[in-house]
C-alpha positions as CSV (number, residue, x, y, z in Angstrom):
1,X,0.0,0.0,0.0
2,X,1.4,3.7,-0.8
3,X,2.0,6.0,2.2
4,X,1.0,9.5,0.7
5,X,2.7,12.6,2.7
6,X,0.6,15.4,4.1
7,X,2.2,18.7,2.7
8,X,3.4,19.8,6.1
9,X,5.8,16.8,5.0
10,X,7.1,17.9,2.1
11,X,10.0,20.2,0.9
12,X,10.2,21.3,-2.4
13,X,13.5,23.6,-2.2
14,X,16.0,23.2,0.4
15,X,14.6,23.6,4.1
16,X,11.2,25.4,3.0
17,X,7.9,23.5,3.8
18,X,5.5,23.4,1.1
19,X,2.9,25.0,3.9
20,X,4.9,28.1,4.8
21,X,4.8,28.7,0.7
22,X,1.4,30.9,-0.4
23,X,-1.1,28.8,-2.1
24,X,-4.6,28.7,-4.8
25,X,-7.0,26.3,-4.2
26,X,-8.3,24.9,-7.5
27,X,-11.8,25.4,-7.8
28,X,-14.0,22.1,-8.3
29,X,-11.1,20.1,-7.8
30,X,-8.9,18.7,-4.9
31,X,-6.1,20.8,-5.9
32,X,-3.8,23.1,-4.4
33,X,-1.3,25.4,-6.4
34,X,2.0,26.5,-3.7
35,X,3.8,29.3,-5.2
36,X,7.0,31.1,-3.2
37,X,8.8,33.5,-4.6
38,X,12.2,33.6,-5.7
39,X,13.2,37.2,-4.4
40,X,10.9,39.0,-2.4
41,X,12.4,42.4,-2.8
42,X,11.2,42.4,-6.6
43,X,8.9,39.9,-6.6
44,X,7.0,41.9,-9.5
45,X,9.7,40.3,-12.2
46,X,11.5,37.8,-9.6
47,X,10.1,34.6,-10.9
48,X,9.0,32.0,-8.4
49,X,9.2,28.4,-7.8
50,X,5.6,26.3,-8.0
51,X,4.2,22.8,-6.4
52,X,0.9,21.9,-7.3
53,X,-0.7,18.9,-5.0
54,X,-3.8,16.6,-5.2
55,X,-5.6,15.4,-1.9
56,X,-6.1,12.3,-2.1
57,X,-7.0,11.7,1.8
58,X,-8.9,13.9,4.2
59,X,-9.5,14.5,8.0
60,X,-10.1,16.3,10.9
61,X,-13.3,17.8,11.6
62,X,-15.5,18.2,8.7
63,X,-12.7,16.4,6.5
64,X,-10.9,19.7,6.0
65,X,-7.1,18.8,6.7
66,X,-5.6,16.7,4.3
67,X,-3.9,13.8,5.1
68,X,-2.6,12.4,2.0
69,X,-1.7,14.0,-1.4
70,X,0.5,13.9,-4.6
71,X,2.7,16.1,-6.5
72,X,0.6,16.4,-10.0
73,X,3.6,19.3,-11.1
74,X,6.3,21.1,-9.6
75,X,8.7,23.8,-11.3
76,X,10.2,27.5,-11.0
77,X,9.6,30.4,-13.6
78,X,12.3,33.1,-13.9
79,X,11.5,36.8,-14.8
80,X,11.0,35.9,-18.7
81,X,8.1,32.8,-17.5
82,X,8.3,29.4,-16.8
83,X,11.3,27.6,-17.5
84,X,11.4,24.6,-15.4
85,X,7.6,22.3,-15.1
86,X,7.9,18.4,-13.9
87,X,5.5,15.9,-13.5
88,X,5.3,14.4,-10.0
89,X,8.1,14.0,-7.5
90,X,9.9,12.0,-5.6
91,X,8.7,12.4,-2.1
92,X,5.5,11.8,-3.2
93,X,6.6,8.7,-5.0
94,X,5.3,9.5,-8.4
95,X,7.8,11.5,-10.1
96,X,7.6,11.5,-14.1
97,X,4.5,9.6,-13.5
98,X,0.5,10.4,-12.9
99,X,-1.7,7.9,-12.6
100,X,-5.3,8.3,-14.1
101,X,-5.0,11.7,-14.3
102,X,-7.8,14.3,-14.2
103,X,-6.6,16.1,-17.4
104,X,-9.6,18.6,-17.0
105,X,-8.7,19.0,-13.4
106,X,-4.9,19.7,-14.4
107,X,-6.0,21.8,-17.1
108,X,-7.6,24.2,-14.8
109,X,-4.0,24.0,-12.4
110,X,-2.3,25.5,-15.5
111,X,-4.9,28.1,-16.4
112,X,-3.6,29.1,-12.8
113,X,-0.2,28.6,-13.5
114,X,-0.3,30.8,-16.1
115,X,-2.1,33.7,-14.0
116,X,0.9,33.7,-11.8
117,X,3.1,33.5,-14.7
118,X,1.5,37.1,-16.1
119,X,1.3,38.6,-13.0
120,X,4.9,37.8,-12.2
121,X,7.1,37.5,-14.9
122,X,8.5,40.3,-16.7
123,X,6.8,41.2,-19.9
124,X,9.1,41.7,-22.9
């Protein structure tokens, strides 16, 4: 049986929790889109790294903590846009891989994904 991590258990970029990063929750869908960014002096054109989970397992009261999720894509996006987008990870044990994936769900994460993008990459 896979063990899935809550994301107060995973570290996308050196010692930063995924939770400390701001996130958008996806509407309709069980996903969350972290975003930090890269220099938060000028974070107008800084860039920013990205994590995108799935729940896949709830709790607590009124099932609103999530116990369980995947990495559907992960990346970082420089002042000109995104350079860097993977599929999965490996503390989430699915890295290059989704299984059955929701491709309208993940359609909507990238509509978002791109929001940030305009909002904080430079525009040449």
């Amino acid at each position: 049986m896979m063990e899935y991590k809550k994301p107060e258990d995973i570290f996308p970029v050196k010692c930063t929790k995924l939770t400390d990063w701001k996130f958008i929750e996806i509407k309709d869908t069980e996903m969350f889109l972290y975003y930090d960014f890269l220099d938060y002096k000028n974070k107008e054109v800084g860039g920013f790294n990205f994590y995108c989970i799935e729940a896949v397992m709830w709790g607590g009261s009124k099932f609103k903590r999530i116990d369980g999720c995947e990495c559907i894509f992960k990346g970082i996006a420089y002042w000109d846009g995104i350079r860097h987008l993977y599929i999965g990870d490996k503390q989430t044990d699915n890295y290059g891989y989704l299984y059955y994936p929701h491709i309208d769900d993940l359609n909507l994460a990238l509509k978002e994904l791109k929001k940030l993008e305009k909002k904080y990459c430079r525009k040449d």
